[in-house]
Backbone as JSON, one array per atom type, in Angstrom:
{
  "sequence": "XXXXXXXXXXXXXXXXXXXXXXXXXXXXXXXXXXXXXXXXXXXXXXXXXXXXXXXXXXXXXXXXXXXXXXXXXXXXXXXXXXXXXXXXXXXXXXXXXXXXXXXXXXXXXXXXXXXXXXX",
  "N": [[174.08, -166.78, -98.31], [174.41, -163.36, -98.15], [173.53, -160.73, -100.57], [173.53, -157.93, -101.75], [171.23, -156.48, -104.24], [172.05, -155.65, -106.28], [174.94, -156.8, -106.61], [173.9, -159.31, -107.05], [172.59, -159.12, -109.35], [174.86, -158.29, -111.32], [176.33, -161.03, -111.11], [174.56, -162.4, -112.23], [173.85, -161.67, -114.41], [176.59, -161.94, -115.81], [176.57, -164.83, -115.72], [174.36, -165.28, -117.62], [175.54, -163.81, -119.71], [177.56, -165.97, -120.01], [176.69, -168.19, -120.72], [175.11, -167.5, -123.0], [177.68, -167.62, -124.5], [178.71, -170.12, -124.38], [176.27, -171.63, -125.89], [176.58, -169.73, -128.11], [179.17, -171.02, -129.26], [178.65, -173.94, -129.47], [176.6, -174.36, -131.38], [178.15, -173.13, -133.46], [180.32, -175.17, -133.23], [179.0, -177.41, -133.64], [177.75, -176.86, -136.55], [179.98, -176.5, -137.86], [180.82, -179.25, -137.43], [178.89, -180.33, -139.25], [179.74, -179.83, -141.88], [182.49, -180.44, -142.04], [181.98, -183.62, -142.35], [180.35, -183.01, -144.79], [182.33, -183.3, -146.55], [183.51, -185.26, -148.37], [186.1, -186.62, -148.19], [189.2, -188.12, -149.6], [191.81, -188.93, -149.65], [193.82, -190.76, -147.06], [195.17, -189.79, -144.92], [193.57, -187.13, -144.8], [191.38, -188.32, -144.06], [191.8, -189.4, -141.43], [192.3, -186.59, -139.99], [189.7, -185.57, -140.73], [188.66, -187.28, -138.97], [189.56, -187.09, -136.17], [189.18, -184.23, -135.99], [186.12, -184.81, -135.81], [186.2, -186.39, -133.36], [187.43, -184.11, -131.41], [185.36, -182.36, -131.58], [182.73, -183.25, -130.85], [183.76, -183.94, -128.19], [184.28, -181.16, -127.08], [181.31, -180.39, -127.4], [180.46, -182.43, -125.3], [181.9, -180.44, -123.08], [181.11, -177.9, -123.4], [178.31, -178.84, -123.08], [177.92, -179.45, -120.41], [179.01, -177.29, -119.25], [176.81, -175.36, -119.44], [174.87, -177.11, -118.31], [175.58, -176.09, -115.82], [175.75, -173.96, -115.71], [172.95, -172.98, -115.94], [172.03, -174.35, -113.75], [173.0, -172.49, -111.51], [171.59, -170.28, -112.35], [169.27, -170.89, -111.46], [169.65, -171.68, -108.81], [170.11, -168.7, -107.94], [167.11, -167.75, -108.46], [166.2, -169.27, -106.49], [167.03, -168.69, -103.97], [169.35, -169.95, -103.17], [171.77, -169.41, -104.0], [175.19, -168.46, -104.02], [176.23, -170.02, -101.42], [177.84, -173.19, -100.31], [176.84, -176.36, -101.88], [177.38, -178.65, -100.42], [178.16, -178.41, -97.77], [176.97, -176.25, -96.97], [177.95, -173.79, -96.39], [178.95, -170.31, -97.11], [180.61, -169.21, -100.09], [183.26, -168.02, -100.97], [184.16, -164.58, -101.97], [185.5, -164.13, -104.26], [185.47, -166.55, -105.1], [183.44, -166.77, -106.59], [183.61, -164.44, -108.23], [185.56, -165.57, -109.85], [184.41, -168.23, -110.89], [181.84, -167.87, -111.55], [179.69, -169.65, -111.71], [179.99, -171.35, -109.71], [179.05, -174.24, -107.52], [179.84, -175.52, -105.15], [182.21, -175.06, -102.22], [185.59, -174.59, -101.75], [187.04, -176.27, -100.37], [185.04, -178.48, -100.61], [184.76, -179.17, -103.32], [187.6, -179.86, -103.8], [187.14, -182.2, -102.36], [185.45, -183.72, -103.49], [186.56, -184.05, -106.11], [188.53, -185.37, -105.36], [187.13, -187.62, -104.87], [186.19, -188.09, -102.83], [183.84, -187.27, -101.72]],
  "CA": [[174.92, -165.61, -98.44], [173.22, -162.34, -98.11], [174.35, -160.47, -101.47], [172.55, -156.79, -102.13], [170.7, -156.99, -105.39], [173.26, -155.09, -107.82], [176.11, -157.42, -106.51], [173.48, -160.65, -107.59], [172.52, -158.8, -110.4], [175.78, -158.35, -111.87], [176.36, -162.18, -111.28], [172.99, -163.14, -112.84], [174.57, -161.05, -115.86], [177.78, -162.76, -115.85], [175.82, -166.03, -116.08], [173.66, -164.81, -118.93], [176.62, -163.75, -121.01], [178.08, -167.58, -120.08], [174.96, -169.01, -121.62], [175.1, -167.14, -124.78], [179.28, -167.69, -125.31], [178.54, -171.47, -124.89], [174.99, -171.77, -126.71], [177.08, -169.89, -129.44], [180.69, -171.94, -129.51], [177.97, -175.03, -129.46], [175.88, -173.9, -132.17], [179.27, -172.93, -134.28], [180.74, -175.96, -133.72], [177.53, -177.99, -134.56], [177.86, -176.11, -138.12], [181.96, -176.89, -138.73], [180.99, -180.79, -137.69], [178.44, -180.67, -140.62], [180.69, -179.42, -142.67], [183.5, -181.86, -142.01], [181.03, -184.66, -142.94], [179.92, -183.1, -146.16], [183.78, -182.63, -147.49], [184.12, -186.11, -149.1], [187.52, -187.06, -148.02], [189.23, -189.25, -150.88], [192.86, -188.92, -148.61], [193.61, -191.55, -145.89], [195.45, -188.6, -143.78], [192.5, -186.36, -144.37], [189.99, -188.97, -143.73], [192.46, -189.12, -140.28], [191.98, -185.46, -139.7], [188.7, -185.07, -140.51], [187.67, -188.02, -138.12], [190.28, -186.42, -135.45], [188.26, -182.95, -136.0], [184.91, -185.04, -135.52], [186.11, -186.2, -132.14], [187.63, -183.28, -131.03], [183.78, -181.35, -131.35], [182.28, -184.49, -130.06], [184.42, -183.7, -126.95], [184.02, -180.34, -126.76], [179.96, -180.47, -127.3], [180.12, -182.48, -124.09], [182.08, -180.07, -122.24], [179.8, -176.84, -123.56], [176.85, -179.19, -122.05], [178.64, -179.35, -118.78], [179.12, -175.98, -118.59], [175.61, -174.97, -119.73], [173.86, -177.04, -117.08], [176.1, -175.65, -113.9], [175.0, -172.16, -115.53], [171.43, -172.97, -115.56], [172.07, -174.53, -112.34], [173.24, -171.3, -110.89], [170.46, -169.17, -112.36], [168.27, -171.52, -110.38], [170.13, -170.81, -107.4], [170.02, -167.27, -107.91], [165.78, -167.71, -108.25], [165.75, -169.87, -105.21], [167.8, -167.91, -103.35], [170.32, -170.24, -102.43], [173.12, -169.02, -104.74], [176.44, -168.1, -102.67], [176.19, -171.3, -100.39], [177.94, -174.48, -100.49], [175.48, -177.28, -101.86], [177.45, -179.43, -99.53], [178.05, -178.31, -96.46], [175.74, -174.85, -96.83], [178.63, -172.35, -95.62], [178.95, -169.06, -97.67], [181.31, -169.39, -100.7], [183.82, -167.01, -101.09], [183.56, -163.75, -103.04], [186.83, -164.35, -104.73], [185.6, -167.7, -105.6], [182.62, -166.67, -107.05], [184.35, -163.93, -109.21], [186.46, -166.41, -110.67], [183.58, -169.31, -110.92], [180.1, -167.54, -111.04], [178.15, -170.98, -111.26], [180.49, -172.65, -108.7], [178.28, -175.09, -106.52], [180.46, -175.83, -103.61], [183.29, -174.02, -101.76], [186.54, -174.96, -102.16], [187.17, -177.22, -99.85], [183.98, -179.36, -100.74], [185.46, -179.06, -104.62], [188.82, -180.49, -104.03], [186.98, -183.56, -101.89], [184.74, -183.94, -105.25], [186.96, -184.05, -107.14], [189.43, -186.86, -104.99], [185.92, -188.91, -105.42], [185.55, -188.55, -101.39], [182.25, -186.78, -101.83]],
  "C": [[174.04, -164.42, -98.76], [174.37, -161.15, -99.4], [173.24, -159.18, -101.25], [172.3, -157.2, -103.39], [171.4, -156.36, -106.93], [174.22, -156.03, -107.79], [175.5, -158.85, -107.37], [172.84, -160.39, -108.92], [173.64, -158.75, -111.81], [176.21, -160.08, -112.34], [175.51, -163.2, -112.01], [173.83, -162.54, -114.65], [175.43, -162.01, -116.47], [177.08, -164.37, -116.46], [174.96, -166.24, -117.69], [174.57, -165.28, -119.81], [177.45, -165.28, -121.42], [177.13, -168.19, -121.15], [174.93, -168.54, -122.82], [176.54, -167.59, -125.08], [178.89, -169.38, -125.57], [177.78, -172.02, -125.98], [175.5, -171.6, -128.0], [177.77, -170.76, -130.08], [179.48, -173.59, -130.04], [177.16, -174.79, -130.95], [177.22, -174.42, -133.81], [179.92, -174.28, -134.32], [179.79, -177.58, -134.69], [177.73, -177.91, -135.93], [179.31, -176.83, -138.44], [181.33, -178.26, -138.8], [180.29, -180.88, -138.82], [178.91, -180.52, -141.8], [181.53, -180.36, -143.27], [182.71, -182.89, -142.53], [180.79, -184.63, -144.27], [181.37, -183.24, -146.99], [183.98, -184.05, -148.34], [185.03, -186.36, -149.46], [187.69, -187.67, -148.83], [190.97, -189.4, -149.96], [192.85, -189.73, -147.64], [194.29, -190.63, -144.61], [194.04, -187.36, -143.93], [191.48, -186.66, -143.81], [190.36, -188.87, -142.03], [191.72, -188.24, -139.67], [190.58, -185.49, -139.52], [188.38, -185.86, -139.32], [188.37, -187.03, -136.21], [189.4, -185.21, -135.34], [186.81, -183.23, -134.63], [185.06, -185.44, -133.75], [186.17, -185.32, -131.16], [186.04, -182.12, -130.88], [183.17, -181.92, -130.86], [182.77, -183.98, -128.4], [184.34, -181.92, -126.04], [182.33, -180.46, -126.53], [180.05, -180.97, -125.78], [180.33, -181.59, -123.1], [180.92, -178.65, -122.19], [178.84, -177.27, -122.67], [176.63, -179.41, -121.02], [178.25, -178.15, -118.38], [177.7, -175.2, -118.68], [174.75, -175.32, -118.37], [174.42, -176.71, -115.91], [175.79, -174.43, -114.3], [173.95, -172.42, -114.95], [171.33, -173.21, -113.74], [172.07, -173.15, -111.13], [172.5, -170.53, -110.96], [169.52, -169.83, -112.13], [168.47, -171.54, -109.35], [169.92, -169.56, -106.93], [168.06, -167.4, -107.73], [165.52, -168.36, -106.98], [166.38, -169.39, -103.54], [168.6, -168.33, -102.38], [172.39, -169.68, -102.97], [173.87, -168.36, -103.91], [176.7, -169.38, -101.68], [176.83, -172.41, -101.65], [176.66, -175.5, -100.56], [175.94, -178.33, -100.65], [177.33, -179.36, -98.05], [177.36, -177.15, -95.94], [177.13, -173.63, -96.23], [178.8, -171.41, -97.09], [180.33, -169.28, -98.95], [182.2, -167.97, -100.94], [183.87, -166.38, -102.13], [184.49, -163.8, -104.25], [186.12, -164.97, -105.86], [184.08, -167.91, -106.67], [182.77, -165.75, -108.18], [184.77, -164.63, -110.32], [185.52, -167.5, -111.83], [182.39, -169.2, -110.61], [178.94, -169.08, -111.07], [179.07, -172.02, -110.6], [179.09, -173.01, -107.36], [178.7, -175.22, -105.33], [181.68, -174.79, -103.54], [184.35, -175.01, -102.13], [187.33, -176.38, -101.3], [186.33, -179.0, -100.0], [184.35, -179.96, -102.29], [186.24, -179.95, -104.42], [188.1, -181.92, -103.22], [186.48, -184.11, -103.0], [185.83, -184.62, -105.6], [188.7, -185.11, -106.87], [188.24, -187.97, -104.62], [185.41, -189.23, -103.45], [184.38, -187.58, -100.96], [181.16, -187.53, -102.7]]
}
């Protein structure tokens, strides 16, 4: 996809700012789980909760680390100068769809096969 260099600039931005909101939320929740740990529950509903908490950041952490490496991913696209292209089938991803989903990998069609496991 042939982008001018303010339009892939802007998107390189966008990406950035991704990378710091996650890095933070990840960071922050890092901190609460240590937290939760130190509180020395004596409650069998708090001990609940807290463990409930501990999964719930557990679960998030993974998704943060999801979303972290399809950034990076993308601002390795952007240096290699395939960013805008489907990884699958190489056609041009739409601008829409790139708005919406600056470190989307595939087009939309290639997505929804993903993601019925026939890719």
């Amino acid at each position: 996809m042939l982008m001018n260099k303010k339009i892939m600039e802007g998107y390189k931005k966008r990406l950035l700012d991704k990378k710091r909101e996650v890095t933070e939320a990840y960071n922050k929740n890092k901190t609460y789980g240590r937290l939760t740990e130190d509180e020395g529950t004596q409650d069998l509903a708090d001990k609940a909760s807290s463990a409930y908490t501990k999964e719930f950041l557990y679960s998030l952490s993974n998704t943060d680390r999801e979303a972290l490496q399809q950034v990076d991913e993308a601002l390795g696209r952007i240096r290699s100068g395939s960013y805008g292209t489907c990884a699958e089938c190489g056609q041009d991803l739409n601008k829409k769809r790139l708005e919406a989903v600056p470190w989307a990998s595939h087009c939309i069609s290639c997505q929804e096969k993903i993601e019925k496991g026939l890719l």
